[in-house]
ChimeraX commands (.cxc) that place a marker at each C-alpha (Angstrom):
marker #1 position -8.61,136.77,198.32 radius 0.5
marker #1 position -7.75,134.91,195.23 radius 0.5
marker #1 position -10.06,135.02,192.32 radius 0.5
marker #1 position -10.58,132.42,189.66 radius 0.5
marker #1 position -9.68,134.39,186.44 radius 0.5
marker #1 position -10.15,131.29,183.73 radius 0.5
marker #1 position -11.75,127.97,184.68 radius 0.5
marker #1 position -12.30,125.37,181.85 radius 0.5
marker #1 position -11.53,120.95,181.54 radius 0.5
marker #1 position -8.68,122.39,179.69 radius 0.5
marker #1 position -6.56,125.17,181.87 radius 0.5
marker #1 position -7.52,127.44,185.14 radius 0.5
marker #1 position -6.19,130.52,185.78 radius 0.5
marker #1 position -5.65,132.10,189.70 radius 0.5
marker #1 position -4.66,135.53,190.34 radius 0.5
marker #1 position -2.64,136.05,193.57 radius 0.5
marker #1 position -3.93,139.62,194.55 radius 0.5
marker #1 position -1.15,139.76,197.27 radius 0.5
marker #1 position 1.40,138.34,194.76 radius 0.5
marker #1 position 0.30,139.90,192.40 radius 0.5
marker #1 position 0.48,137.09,189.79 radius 0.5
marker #1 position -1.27,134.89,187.98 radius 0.5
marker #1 position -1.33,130.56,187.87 radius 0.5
marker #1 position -2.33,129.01,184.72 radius 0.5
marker #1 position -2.50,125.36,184.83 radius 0.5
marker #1 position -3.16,123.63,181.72 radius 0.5
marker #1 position -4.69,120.47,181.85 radius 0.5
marker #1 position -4.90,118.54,177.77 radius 0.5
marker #1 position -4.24,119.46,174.56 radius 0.5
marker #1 position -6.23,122.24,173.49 radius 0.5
marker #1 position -6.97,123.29,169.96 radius 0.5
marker #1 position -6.26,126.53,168.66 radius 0.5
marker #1 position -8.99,128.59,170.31 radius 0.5
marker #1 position -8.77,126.70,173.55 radius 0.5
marker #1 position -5.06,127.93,173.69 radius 0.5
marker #1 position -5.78,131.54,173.15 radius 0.5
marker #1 position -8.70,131.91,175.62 radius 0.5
marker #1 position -7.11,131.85,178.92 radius 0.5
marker #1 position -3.87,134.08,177.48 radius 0.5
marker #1 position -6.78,136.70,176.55 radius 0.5
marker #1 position -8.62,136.50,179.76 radius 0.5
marker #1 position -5.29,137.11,181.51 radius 0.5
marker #1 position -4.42,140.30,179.82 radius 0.5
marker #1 position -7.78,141.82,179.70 radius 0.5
marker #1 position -8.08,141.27,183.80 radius 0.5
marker #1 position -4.47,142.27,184.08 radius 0.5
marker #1 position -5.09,145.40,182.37 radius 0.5
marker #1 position -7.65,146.04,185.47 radius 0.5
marker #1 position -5.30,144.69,188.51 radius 0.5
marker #1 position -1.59,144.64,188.83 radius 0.5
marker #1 position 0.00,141.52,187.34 radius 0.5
marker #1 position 3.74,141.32,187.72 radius 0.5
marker #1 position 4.35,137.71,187.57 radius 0.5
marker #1 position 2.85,134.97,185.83 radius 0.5
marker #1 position 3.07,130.79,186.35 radius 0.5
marker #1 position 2.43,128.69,183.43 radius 0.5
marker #1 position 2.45,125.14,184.85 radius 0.5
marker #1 position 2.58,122.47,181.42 radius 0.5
marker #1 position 3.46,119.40,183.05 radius 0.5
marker #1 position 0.18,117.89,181.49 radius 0.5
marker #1 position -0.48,120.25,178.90 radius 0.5
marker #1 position -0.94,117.85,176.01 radius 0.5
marker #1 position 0.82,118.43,172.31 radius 0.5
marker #1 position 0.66,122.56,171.10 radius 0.5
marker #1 position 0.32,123.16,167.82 radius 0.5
marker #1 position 3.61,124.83,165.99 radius 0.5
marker #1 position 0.66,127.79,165.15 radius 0.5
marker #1 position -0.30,128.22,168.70 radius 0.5
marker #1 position 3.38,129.08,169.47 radius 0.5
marker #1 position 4.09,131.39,167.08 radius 0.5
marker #1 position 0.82,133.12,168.30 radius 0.5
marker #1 position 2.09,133.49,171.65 radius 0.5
marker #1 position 5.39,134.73,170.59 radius 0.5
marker #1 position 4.32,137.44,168.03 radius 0.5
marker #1 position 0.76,138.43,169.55 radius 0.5
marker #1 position 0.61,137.19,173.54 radius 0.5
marker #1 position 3.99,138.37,174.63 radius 0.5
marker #1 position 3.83,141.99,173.18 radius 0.5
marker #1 position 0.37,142.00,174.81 radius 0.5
marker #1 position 1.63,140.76,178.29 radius 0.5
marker #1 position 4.82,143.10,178.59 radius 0.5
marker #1 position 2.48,145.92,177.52 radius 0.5
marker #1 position 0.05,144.55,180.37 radius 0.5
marker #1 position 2.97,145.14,182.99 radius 0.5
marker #1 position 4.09,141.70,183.00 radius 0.5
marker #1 position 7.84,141.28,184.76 radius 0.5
marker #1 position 8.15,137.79,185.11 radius 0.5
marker #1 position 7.30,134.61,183.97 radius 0.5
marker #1 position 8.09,130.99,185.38 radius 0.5
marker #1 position 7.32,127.95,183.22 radius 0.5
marker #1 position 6.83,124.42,185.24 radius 0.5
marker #1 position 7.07,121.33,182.73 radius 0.5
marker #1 position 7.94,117.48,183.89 radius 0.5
marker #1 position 11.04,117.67,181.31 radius 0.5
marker #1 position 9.77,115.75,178.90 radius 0.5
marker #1 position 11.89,116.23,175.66 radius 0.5
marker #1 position 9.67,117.52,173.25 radius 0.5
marker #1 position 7.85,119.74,175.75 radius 0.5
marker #1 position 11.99,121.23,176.47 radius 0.5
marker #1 position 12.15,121.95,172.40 radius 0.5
marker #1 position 8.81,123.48,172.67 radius 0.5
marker #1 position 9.85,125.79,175.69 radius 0.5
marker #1 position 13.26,126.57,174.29 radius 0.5
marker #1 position 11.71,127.94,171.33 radius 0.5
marker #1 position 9.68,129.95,173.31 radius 0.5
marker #1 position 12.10,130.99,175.78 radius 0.5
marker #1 position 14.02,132.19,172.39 radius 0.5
marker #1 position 11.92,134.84,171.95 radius 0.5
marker #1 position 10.43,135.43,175.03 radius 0.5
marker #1 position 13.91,136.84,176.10 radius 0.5
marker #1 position 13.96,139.50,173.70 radius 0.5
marker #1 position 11.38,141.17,175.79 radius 0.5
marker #1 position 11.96,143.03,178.81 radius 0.5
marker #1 position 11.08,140.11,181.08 radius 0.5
marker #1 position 12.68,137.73,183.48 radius 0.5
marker #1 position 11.48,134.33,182.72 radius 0.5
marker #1 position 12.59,130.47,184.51 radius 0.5
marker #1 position 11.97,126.83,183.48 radius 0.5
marker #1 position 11.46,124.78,186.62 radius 0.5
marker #1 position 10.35,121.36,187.52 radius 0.5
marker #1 position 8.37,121.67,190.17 radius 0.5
marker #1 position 5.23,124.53,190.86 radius 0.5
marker #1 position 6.69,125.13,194.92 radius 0.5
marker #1 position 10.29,126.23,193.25 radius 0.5
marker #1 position 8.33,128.57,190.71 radius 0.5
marker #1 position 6.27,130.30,193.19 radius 0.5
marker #1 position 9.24,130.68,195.85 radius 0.5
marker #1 position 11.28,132.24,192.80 radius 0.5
marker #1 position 8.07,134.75,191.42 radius 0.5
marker #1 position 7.58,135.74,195.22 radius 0.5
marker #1 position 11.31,136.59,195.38 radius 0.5
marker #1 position 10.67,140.06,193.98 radius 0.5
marker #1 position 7.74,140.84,195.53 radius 0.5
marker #1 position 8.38,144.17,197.21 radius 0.5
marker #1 position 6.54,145.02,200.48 radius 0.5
marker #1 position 4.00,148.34,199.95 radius 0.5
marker #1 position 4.23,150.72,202.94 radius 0.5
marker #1 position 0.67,151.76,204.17 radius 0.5
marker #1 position -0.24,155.21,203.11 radius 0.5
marker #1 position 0.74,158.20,205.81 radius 0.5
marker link #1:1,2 radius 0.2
marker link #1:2,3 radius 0.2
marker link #1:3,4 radius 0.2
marker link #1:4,5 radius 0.2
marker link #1:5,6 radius 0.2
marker link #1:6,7 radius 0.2
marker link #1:7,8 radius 0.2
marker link #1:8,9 radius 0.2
marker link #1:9,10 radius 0.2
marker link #1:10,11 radius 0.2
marker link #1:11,12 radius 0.2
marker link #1:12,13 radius 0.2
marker link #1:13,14 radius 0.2
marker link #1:14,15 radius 0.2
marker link #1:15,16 radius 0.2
marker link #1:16,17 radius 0.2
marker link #1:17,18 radius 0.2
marker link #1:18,19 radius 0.2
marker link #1:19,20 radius 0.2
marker link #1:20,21 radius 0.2
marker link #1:21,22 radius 0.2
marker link #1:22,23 radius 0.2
marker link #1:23,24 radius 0.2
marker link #1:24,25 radius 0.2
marker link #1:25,26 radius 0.2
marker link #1:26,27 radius 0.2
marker link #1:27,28 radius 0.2
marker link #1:28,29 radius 0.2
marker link #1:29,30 radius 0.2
marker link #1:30,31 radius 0.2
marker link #1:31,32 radius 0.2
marker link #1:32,33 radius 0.2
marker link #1:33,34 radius 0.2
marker link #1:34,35 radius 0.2
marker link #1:35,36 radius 0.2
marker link #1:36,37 radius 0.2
marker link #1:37,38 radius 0.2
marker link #1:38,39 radius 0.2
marker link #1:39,40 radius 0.2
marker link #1:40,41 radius 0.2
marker link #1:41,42 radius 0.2
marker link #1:42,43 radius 0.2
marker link #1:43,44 radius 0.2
marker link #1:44,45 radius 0.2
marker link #1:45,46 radius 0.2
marker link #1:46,47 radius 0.2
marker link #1:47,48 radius 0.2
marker link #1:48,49 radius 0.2
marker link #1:49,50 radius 0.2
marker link #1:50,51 radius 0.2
marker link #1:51,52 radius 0.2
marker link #1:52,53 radius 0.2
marker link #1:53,54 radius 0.2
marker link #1:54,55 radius 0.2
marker link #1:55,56 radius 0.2
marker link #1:56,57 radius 0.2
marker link #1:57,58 radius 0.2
marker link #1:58,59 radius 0.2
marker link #1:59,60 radius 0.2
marker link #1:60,61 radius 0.2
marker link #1:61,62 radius 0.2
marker link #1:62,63 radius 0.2
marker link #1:63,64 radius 0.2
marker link #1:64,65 radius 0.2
marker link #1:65,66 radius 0.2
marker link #1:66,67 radius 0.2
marker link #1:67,68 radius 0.2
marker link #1:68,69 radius 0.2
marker link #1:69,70 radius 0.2
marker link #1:70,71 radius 0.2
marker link #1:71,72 radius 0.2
marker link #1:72,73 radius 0.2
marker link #1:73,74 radius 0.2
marker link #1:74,75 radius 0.2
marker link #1:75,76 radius 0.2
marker link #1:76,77 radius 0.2
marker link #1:77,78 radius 0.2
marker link #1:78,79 radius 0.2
marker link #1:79,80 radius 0.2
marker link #1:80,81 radius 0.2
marker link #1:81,82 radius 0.2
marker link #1:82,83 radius 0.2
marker link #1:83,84 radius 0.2
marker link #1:84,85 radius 0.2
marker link #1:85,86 radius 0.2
marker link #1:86,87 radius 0.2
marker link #1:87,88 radius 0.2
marker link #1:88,89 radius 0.2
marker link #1:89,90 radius 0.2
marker link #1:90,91 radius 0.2
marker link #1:91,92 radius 0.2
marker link #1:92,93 radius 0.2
marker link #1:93,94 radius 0.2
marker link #1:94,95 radius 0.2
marker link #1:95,96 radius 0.2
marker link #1:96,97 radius 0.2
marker link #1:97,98 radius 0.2
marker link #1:98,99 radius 0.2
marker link #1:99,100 radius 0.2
marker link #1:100,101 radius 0.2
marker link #1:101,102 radius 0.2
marker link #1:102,103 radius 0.2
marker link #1:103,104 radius 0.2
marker link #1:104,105 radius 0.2
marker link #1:105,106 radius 0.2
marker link #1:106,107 radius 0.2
marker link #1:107,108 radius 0.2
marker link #1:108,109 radius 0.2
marker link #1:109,110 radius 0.2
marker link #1:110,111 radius 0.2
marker link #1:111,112 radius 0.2
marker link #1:112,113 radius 0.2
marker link #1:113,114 radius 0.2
marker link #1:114,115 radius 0.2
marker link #1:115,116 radius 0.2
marker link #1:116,117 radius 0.2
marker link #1:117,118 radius 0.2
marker link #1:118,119 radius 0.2
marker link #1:119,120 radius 0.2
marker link #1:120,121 radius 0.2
marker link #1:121,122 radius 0.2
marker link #1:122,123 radius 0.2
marker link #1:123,124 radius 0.2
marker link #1:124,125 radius 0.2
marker link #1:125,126 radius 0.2
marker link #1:126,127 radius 0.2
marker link #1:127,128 radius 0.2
marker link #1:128,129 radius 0.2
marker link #1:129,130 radius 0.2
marker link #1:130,131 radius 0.2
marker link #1:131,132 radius 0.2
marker link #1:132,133 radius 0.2
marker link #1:133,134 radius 0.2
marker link #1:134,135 radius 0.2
marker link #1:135,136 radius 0.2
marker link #1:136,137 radius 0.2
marker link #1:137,138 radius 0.2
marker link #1:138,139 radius 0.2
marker link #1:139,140 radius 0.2
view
């Protein structure tokens, strides 16, 4: 069953037990401590379930503050990739300032031992994060 991780006006976040993965959807601009929240709720529930993939959708996140992505880069990520994060796709409507804003991420994101993926549309982001899901034998 999937559980509701994060849930505020701002962003929700949906872990995919069977996918083991995680939606975030933001929804806004949100200020500093709106940005960090669902990020921190991810990696403290991920520490507790397996999380192997992870879906940021942007396509109406609102403006992020310069600050906000340095915080991901520097703090988040190492956090994440320590959490057993493999993967992350990234779904944004290709607007041109939200493309400089991922690039800059991706930048440094790739220096981690992750696969991550731009798309432009959720369905292509999900078919590529359930790519590498590997099927569990039952237990003998």
């Amino acid at each position: 069953m999937n559980t509701i991780v994060f849930d505020a006006p701002y962003a929700t976040v949906t872990y995919f037990p069977e996918k083991r993965s995680m939606i975030l959807i933001w929804n806004g601009s949100p200020n500093t401590e709106e940005y960090k929240k669902p990020f921190l709720t991810m990696i403290e529930f991920g520490r507790k379930v397996p999380v192997d993939g992870m879906l940021s959708d942007i396509s109406n996140q609102g403006v992020i503050n310069p600050d906000n992505r340095k915080w991901f880069e520097k703090e988040m990520m190492p956090l994440a990739v320590a959490a057993g994060l493999k993967r992350g796709a990234i779904v944004t409507n290709g607007n041109a300032f939200k493309l400089y804003y991922i690039n800059l991420i991706l930048s440094t994101v790739n220096k981690f031992p992750i696969q991550t993926k731009l798309f432009n549309n959720r369905q292509e982001a999900i078919a590529w994060l359930d790519s590498f899901l590997v099927e569990v034998p039952a237990t003998l």
